[in-house]
C-alpha positions in Angstrom: 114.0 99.7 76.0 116.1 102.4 77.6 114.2 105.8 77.6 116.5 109.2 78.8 115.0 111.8 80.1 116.8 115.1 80.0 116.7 118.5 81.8 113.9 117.4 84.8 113.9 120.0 87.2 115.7 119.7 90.3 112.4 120.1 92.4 110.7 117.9 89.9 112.9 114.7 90.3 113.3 115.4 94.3 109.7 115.2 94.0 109.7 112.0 92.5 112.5 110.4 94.3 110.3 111.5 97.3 106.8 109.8 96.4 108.9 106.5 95.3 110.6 106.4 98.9 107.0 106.7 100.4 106.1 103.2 98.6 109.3 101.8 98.9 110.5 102.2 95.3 113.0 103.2 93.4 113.1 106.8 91.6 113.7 104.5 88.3 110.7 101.9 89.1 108.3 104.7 90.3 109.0 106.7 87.0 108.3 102.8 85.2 104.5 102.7 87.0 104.1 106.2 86.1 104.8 105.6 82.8 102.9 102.5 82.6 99.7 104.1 84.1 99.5 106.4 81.0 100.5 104.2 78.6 97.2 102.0 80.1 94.8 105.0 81.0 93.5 105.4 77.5 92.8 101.9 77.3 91.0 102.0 80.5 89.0 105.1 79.7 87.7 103.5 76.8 86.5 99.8 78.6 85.2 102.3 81.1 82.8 104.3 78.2 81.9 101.1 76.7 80.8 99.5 80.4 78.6 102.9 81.3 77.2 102.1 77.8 76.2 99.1 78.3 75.2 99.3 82.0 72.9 102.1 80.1 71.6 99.4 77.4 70.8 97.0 80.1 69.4 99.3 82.4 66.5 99.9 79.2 66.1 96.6 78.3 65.5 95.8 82.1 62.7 98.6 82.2 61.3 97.7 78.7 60.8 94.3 80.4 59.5 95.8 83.4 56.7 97.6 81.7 55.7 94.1 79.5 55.5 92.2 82.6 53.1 94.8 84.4 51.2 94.8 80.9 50.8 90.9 81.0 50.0 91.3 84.9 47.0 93.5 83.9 46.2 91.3 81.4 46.1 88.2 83.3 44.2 89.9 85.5 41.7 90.7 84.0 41.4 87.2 81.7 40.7 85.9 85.8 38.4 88.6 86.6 36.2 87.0 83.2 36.2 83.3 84.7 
């Protein structure tokens, strides 16, 4: 698909021409990646949100589990404390 872009400024596309020499690109290929990034970010600020959430999740159910297994260590010992 061809895309034109119209009245950039002058400061604005020597800008640009001068970050895409710094990584060996082209003005065209660097504009591309730029464009690409954005397109993707969305996408990758959701997955982000929905791997804090359920690094959150897991992070409860691992101290929910934490808390029964010091319950049943308690209880244990005091079953041995009877024998």
């Amino acid at each position: 698909m061809v895309i034109t872009l119209r009245n950039v400024p002058e400061d604005v596309a020597f800008k640009l021409s001068s970050l895409a020499k710094k990584k060996n690109l082209s003005r065209e290929q660097y504009i591309k990646d730029l464009l690409e990034q954005a397109a993707l970010s969305e996408d990758l600020i959701r997955t982000q949100d929905r791997y804090e959430n359920l690094v959150r999740d897991m992070a409860e159910v691992v101290s929910s589990l934490h808390a029964c297994m010091e319950e049943n260590n308690l209880l244990l010992q005091r079953v041995v404390e009877k024998l």
